[in-house]
N, C-alpha and C positions, 0 to 999 in steps of 0.2 A: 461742715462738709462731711459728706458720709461716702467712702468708694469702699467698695464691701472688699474686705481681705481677704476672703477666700471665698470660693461658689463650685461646690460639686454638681456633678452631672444636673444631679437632678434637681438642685435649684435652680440652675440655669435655665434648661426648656424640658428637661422630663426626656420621652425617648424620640424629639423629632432632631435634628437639625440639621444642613449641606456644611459641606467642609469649604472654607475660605479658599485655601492654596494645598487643598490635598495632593497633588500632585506641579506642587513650587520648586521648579530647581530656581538659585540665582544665578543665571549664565553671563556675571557680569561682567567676566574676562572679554565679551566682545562690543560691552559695551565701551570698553577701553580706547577705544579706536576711534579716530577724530570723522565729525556726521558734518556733512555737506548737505544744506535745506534745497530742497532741491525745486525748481517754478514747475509750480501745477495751476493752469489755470482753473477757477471753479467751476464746474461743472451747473449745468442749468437744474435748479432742484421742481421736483415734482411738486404742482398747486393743490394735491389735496393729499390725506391721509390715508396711507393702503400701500402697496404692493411689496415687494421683498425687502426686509431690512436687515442689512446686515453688521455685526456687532461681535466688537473684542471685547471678552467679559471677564472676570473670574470663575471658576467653575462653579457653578451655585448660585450666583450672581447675576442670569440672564431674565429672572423675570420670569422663570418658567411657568409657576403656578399661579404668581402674583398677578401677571398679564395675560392669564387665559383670557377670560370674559374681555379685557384690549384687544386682542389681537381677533377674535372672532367677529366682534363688531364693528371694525375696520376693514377687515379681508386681510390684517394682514401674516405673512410668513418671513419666521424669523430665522437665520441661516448664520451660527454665533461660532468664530474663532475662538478656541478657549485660550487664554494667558496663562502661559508658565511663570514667567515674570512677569515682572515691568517693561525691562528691556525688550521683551516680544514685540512692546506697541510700538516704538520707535524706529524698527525695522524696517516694520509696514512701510514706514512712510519718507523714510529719507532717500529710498530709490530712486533710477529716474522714470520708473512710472508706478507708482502706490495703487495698489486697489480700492474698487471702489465700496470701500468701506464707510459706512453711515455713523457708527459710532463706536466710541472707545470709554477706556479707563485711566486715569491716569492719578498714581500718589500722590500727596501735596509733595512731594520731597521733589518733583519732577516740573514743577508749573515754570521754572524760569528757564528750565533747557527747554520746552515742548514749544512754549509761546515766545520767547525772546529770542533764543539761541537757535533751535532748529526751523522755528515759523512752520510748524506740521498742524495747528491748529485753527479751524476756522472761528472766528465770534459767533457766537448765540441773538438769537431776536429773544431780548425778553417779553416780547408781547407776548410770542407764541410757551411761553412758561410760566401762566398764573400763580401756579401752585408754589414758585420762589418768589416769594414778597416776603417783604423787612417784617410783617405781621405775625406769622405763621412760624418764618424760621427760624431760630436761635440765631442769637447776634452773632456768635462765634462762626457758623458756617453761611453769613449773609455777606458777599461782595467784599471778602475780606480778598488781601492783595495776591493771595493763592490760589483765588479766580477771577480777580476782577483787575483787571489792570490798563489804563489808559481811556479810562471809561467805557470801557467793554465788556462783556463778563465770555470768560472766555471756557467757565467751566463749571457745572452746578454741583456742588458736594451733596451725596445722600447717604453714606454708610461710613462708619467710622466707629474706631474702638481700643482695645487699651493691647498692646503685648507685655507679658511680662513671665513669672515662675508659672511652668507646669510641672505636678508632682505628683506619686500615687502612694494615698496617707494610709494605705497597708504596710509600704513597705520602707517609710520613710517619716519622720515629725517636720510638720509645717513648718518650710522655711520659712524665716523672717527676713533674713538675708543673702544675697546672691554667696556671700562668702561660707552659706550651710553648706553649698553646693561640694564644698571643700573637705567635707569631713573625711578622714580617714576610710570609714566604713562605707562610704561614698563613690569610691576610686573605682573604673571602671563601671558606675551604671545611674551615669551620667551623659546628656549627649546636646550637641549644640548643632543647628542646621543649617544651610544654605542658604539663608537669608540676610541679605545684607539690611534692609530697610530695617528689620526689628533688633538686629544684631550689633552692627555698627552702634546705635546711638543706646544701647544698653551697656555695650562695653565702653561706651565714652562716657558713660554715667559711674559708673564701678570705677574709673578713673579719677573722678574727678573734675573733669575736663568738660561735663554737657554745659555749661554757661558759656562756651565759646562755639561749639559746634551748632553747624559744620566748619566754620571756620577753624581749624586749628592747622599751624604750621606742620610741615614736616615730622619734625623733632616730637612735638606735641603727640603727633597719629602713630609713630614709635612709640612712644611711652601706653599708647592704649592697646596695641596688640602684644608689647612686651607685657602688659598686663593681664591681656587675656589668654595668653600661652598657658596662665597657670591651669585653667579651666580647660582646657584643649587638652595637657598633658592630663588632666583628670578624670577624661572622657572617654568614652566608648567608642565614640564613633561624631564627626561629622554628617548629618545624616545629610541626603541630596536633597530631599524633600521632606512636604509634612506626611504626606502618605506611607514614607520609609518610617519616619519619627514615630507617627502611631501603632506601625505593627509592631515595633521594638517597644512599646510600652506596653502595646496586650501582650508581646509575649513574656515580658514581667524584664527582659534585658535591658531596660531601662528604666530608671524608675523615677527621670527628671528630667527637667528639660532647661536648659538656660533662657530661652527666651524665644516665646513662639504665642501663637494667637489664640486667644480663649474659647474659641470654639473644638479645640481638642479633647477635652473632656465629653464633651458630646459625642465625638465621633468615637472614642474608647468607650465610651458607658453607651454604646450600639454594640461591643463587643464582650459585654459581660464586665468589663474594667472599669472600675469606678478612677476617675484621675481629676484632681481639682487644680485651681488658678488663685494663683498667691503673687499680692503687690508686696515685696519687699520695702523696707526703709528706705534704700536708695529710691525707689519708683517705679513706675510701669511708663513704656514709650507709645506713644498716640498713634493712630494711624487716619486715615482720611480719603475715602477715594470720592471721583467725581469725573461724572460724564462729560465727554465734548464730543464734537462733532470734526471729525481731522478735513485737510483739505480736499481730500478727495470726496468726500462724502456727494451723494447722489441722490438722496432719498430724505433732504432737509425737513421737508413738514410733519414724515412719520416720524425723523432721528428726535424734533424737536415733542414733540408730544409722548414720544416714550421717557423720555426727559419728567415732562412732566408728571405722568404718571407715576413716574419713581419716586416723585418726592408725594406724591398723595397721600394724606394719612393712613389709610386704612393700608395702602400699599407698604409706606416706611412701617406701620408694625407690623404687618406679614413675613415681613423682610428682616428684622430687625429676629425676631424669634426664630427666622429659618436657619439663619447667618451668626446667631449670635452675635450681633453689631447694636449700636447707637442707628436714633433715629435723630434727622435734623430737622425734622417738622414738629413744633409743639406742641400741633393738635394730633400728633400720633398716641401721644401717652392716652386719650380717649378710647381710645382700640385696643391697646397690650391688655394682656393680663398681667396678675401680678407679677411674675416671674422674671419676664420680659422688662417689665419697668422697672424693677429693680437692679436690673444691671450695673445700672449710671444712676450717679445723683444729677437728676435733671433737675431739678430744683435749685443749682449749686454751678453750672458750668462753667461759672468761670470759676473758681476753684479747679477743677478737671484741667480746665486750657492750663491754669499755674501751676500745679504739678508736671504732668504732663503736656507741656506745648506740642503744639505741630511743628517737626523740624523739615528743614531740605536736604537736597542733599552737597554734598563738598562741591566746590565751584568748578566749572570746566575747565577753565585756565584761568591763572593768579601765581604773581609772581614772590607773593608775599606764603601763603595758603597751600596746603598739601591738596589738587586737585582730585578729582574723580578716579581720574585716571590711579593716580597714585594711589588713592585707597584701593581703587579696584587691583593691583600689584601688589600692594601688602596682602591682599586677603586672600588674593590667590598662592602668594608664598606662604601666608601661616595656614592655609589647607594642608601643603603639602609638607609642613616643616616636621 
């Protein structure tokens, strides 16, 4: 298995890339609050491919450049809500009347509250999605139970990638471990950000504790924030976003990060700052997004073919070099350049899934298990502690 331990700027993609969650707050203190699924009946979808589609993306993430020549050939116009979070998507749709929204995003950490617990998601026609066959796509993101569930497939995964240490090796030697972060000379220019998805299951690995999560008791999710206090007290700053976290690294008042997405060195090596991405021993945490179509959706046969689209090879490596992400089409590596393929051992993926698995997130209710809710309690107390 080869996962490369460090990649600067410029091995990465040189001077192009879009920032993942440049501007991510985690607002998941409202996510805290108990969702009522609310009856939407489906709406009649359009029989051909064309007119307005619209779409919860990440910012970077809409397909802008990759779906020109789509969207020209079809007629159509694409009109995109951007995600701050996660929790933005689930908003949308647990009122009692959701817009008519054609398509979203959503983490693997989210597939059993989205589809089981809220019912905000519509199933997919795989006919109308060629480009996801058992052939083409890596067995890890093919109909596994994170979108396929009840013999439905309720969600097509295309982009996905590693969070873990970002650093800048001017001003600092290559972590090997989250606990370098600790050193003395350290204190104050360090900084940890609002994100729960990358953050939670890093500090539950520094614990100890990732062989049970997300399931861990109470007591258990104490013991990972008493642990991560020491990192907090070491830090600069909780940043609200990635867009906050990068300019505190260009402007040198920061010169690490606990655990944020590999595409930050790109967006710093735009600004003259060289900043590289380091898997420590403990490990790097997975991440995994993928398309559905929510209930309200209105505009099914374009939702479904932009679907498609995204997983098309030449699209997944356009994508994959913009975003700095994994591609989950095999015949994408045909397309990358070297830089690009080198990201990921694609040769090796399962190794990657065993290292780093896809996790979920803490259960909604459980009478055993420190819920969602609860984590999202702690988190916002050790913000403010």
């Amino acid at each position: 298995m080869t996962i490369r331990a460090i990649w600067s700027h410029e091995e990465i993609l040189g001077a192009e890339g879009l920032t993942r969650r440049s501007v991510l707050r985690t607002a998941a203190a409202g996510a805290a609050a108990g969702f009522a699924a609310p009856f939407m009946p489906m709406r009649s979808a359009r029989a051909e491919i064309g007119g307005e589609l619209q779409i919860m993306a990440w910012e970077g993430f809409q397909l802008d450049a990759e779906g020109k020549e789509w969207r020209e050939k079809h007629g159509v116009t694409v009109d995109v809500v951007a995600i701050g979070n996660q929790d933005d998507v689930q908003a949308k749709f647990v009122a009692g009347n959701p817009p008519p929204i054609d398509l979203a995003e959503y983490n693997q950490g989210y597939d059993k509250l989205y589809i089981e617990d809220l019912k905000i998601i519509s199933p997919l026609d795989e006919s109308k999605i060629p480009n996801y066959n058992a052939e083409d796509i890596f067995p890890g993101f093919y109909k596994r139970p994170t979108w396929y569930k009840g013999g439905k497939l309720w969600g097509v995964p295309w982009t996905w990638g590693l969070n873990s240490l970002i650093y800048n090796p001017a001003a600092m030697a290559a972590p090997t471990s989250y606990t370098d972060l600790l050193k003395p000379e350290l204190k104050g220019k360090i900084a940890l950000v609002d994100d729960t998805t990358a953050t939670w299951p890093a500090a539950v690995r520094i614990a100890g504790l990732i062989d049970k999560f997300p399931n861990l008791t109470k007591e258990e999710m104490q013991k990972v924030f008493d642990n991560l206090k020491t990192y907090r007290d070491h830090a600069r700053v909780i940043a609200l976003t990635y867009g906050d976290l990068i300019s505190l690294m260009v402007s040198g008042e920061v010169v690490a990060l606990f655990c944020g997405w590999s595409g930050i060195p790109v967006e710093t090596g735009k600004q003259g700052v060289v900043t590289r991405y380091a898997i420590p021993t403990e490990g790097a945490v997975m991440w995994c997004d993928a398309w559905f179509t929510p209930i309200s959706v209105d505009n099914s046969d374009t939702a479904h073919d932009f679907i498609n689209l995204a997983v098309d090879p030449a699209v997944q490596a356009q994508t994959a070099k913009a975003v700095t992400a994994g591609a989950v089409n095999r015949k994408a590596l045909d397309h990358m350049d070297d830089a690009t393929k080198a990201l990921f051992d694609y040769g090796n993926l399962d190794a990657v899934f065993k290292a780093a698995p896809l996790y979920g997130i803490p259960p909604r209710e459980s009478d055993t298990y420190a819920t969602y809710s609860d984590w999202v309690d702690a988190w916002n107390e050790f913000k403010v502690g």
